[in-house]
N, C-alpha and C positions, 0 to 999 in steps of 0.2 A: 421612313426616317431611321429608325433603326439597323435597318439592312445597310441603308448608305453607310450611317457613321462605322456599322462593323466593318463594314471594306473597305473605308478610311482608316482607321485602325489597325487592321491586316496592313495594309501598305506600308505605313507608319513603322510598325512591330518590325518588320523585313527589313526596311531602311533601317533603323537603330542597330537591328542585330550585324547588318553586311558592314555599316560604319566604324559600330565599337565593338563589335565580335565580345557581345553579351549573350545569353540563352533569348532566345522567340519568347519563353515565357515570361521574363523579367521584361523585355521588352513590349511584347502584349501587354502586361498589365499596364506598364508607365501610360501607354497609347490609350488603353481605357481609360484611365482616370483623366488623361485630360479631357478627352473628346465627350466625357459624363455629360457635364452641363449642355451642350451642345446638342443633346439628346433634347431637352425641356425647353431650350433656346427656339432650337427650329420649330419646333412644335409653336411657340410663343410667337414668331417672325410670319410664320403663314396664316394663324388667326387674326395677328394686326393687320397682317397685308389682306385679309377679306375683307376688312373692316373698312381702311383707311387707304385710298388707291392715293397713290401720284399722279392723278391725272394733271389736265391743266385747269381743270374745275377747281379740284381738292388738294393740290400738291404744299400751298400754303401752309393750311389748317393740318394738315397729316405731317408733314414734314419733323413738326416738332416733337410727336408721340413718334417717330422713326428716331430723331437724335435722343430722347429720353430713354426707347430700349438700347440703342447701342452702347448712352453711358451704363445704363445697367447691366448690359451683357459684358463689357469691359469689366466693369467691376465683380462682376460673376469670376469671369475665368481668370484674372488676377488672385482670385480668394483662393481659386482651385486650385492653382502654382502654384501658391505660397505656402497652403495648406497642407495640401497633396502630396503624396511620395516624390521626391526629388526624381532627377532623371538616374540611371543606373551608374552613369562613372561621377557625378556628384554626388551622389548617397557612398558611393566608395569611398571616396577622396574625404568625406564626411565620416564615417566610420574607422576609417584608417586615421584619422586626427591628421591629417596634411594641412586640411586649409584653420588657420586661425581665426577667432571671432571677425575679426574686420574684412577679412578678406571673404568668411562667410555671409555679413550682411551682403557687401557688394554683390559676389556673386548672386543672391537669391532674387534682391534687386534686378539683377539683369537678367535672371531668368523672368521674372514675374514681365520685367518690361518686354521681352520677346517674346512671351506668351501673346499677350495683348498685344503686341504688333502684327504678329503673325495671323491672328483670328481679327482684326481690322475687315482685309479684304473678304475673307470668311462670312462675317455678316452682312458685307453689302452687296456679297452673292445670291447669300440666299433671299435677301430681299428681291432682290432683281429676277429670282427663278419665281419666286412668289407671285412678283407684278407682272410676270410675265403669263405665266399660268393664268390668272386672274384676268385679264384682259383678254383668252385665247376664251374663258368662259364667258365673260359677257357679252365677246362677236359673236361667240357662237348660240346664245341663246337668244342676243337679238334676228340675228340671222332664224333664229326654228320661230322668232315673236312675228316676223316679215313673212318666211313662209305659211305661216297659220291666218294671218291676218291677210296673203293675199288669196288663198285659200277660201277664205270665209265671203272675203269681196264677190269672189267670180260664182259662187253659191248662192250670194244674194242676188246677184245680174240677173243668174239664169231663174232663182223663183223668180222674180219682179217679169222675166220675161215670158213666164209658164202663165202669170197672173195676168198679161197684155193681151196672149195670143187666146188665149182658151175661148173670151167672150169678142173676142175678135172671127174665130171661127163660127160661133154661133148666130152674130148677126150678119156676117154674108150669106151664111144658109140659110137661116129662117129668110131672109129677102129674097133669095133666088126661090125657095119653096112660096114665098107668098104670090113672085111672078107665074111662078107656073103651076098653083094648084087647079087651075080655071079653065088654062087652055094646054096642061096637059097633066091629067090627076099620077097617072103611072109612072111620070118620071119625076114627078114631085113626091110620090109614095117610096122610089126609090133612093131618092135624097135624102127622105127623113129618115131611112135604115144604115144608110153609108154614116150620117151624124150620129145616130145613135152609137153605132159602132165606134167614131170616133170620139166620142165623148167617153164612151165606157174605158175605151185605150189612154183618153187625156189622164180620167181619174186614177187609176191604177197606177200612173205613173207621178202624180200630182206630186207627191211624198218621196222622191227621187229625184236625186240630182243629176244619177248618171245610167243611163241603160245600155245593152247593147246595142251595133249599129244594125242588127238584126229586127229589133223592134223599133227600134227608129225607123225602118226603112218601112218596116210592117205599118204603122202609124201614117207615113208619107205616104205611101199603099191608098190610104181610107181620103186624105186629102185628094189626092189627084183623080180620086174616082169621084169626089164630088163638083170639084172644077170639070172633068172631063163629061159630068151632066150640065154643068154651066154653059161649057162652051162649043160640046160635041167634037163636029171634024175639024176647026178649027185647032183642035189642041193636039200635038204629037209627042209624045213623050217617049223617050227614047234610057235604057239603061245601060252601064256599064261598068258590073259590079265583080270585085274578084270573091269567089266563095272565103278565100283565106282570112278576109278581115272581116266576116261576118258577125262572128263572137267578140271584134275588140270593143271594148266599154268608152262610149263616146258621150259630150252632156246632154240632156233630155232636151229636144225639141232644136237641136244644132242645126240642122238640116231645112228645118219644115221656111226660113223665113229667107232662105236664099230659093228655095223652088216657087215661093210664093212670090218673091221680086222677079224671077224665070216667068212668073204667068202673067204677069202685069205686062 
């Protein structure tokens, strides 16, 4: 805010001086004293405006705490006019005894009334850069409340899906090991070692949302070797995997329930 009104100011000073061919520094100053208040103004206009939006909720209710600063700020930078070092060729005209008492009310009047006219548009700029701003913050953090919250959704799908498949793997195994412990112990011995393994790979990854497709694939590995004692030569399974996307981080268990609708 500062910086602005200095470069306001600057411009301000340049104009007076290329106009009335005054010194930069008589005109700098005039240009600071009025643009003072204006320092403590803005600063006041973008607390209200976090406070009090124009929306079409609140535009009501806020609208009146908008027209009670502006009368206050009008009445600010009137005070500062009237009060304030004159402009450089009316503090002359003023010290030289040119203009008479009457002619000096008028004039001060009309300055005070162009002050306030001219800072009119002034403040319902910066209200409007304020509600502008302000509205750019609350899409944008509704937008970061939408990414987190879809985020958190798809994190819960996939636990709730980790929590479906786990005791789903387990009772088609133990079922196909209870068919075949009888009439064939070594390939039911080896079913219960393929599970083992893939139980100890479900756990480790239980606490994880997202693994690479390298252990995803590793994990489908231990599945398909236990269908492929389910179902022997009937099962053919066929891969075709680029090495390049082996390390990309894909969700845990993405894979396993399209190969499992594949085996069906």
């Amino acid at each position: 805010v500062l910086l602005l009104w200095l470069v306001v100011s600057l411009a301000s000073a340049l104009e007076i001086t290329l106009l009335h061919t005054v010194s930069l520094r008589v005109a700098l100053v005039e240009s600071l004293a009025r643009l003072v208040p204006w320092l403590v103004m803005t600063v006041g206009i973008i607390l209200v405006s976090s406070k009090y939006t124009l929306d079409r909720a609140n535009w009501k209710r806020s609208i009146w705490i908008y027209l009670a600063a502006f009368a206050l700020s009008l009445a600010v930078v009137g005070a500062f006019a009237y009060f304030g070092p004159p402009p450089p060729l009316f503090s002359g005209q003023i010290s030289a005894g040119v203009l008479p008492w009457s002619q000096h009310s008028r004039s001060m009047a009309f300055l005070v009334l162009s002050r306030v006219t001219l800072q009119i548009p002034t403040f319902w700029g910066l209200v409007a850069v304020a509600q502008a701003i302000r509205f750019y913050e609350r899409e944008h953090l509704r937008g970061l409340r939408e990414a987190e919250l879809h985020s958190r959704l798809a994190e819960a799908r996939l636990h709730a899906l980790q929590l479906q498949l786990n005791p789903h793997f387990l009772f088609n195994t133990l079922n196909s090991v209870a068919s075949l412990v009888h009439d064939s112990p070594a390939t039911a011995e080896k079913m219960i070692e393929a599970l083992s393994e893939l139980l100890r790979l479900a756990l480790n990854t239980s606490d994880r949302q997202r693994v690479t497709l390298r252990e995803e694939l590793h994990f489908l590995d231990h599945y398909l070797l236990i269908e492929h004692i389910r179902f022997g030569s009937r099962l053919r399974v066929e891969t075709l995997i680029s090495e390049a996307v082996l390390d990309d981080v894909v969700p845990a268990l993405i894979l396993q329930p399209l190969v499992e609708n594949a085996v069906k």
